[in-house]
C-alpha positions in Angstrom: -87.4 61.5 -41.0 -85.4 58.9 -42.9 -87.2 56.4 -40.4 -90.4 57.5 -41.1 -89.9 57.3 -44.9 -88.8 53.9 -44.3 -91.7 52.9 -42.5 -94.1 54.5 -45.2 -92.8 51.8 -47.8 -93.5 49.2 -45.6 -97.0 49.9 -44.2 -99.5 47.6 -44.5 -102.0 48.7 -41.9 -102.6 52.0 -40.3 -101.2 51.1 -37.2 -97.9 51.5 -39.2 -98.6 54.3 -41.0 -99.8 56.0 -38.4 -96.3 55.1 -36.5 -94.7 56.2 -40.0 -96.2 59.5 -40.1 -95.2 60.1 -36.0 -91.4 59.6 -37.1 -91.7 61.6 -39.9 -93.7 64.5 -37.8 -90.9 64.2 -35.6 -88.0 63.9 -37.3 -89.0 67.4 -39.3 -89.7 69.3 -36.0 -86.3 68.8 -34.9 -85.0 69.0 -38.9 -86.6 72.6 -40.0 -85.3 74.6 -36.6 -82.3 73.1 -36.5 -81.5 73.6 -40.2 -82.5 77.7 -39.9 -80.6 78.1 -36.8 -77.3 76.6 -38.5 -77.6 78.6 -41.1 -78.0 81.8 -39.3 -75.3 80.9 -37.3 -73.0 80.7 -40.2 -74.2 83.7 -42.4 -73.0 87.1 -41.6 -75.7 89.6 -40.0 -75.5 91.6 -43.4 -76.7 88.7 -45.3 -78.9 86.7 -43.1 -82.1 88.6 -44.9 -80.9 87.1 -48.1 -79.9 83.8 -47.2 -82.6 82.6 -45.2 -85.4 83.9 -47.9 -83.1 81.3 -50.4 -83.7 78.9 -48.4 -87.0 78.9 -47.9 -87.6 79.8 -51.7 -85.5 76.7 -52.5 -87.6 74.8 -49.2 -90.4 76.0 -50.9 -89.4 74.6 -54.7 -88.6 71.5 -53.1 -92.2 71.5 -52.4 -93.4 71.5 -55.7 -91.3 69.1 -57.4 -90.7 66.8 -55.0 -94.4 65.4 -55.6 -94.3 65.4 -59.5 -90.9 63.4 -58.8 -92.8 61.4 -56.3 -95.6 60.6 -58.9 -93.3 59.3 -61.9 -92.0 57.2 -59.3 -94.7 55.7 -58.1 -96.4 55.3 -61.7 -92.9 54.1 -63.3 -91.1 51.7 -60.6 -93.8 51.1 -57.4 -95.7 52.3 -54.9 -92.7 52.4 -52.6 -89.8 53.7 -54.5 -90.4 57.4 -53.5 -90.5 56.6 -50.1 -87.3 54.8 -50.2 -85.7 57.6 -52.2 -86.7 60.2 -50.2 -85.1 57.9 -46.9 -81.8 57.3 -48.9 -81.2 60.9 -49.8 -82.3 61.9 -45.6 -79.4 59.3 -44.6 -76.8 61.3 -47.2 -77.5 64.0 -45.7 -76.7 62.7 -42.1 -73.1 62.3 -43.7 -73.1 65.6 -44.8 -74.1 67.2 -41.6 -71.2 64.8 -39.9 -68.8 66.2 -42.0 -69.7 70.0 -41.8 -70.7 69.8 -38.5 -67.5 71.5 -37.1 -67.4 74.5 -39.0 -70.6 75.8 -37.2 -69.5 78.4 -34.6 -70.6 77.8 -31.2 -73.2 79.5 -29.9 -73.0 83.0 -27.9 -76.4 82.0 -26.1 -76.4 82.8 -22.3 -79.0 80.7 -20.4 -80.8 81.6 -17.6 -79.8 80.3 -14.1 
């Protein structure tokens, strides 16, 4: 997704965006599951009803205001400035995954075979 914010700044055609918009389709397939499933995994049964509607309430609110921050952006510093944001603050979070990655429990999940 950071990728695909990245690119956003930089297009100039819509060969690019349309490249831009791929990574950022792609990167929030994998993002959105991934996210839910980590956080069921580390919320107890009791409280997985709870949790995961405050996420997607929060999910939701991030919705809103991210495009009124979006907009003062782009009227008060440039055209590309949210875009760059938005990739900056996807790369934190990388680190943040890297560092609480190990405290997710591993999976009880039995394939098929």
């Amino acid at each position: 997704m950071a990728t695909g914010f990245g690119f956003i700044a930089l297009a100039n055609s819509i060969w690019m965006m349309a490249l831009a918009m791929t990574f950022l389709s792609v990167g929030n397939a994998f993002t959105n599951p991934s996210v839910l499933g980590s956080i069921s995994l580390i919320t107890p049964a009791d409280k997985q009803g709870v949790t995961l509607g405050t996420t997607q309430s929060l999910s939701a609110l991030g919705r809103v205001i991210g495009p009124a921050l979006g907009t003062l952006l782009f009227g008060a510093v440039s055209f590309s400035a949210p875009f760059w944001i938005g990739s900056l603050l996807l790369i934190l979070n990388v680190f943040v995954v890297m560092k609480y990655y190990s405290q997710l429990p591993a999976s009880n999940v039995k394939t098929a075979s």
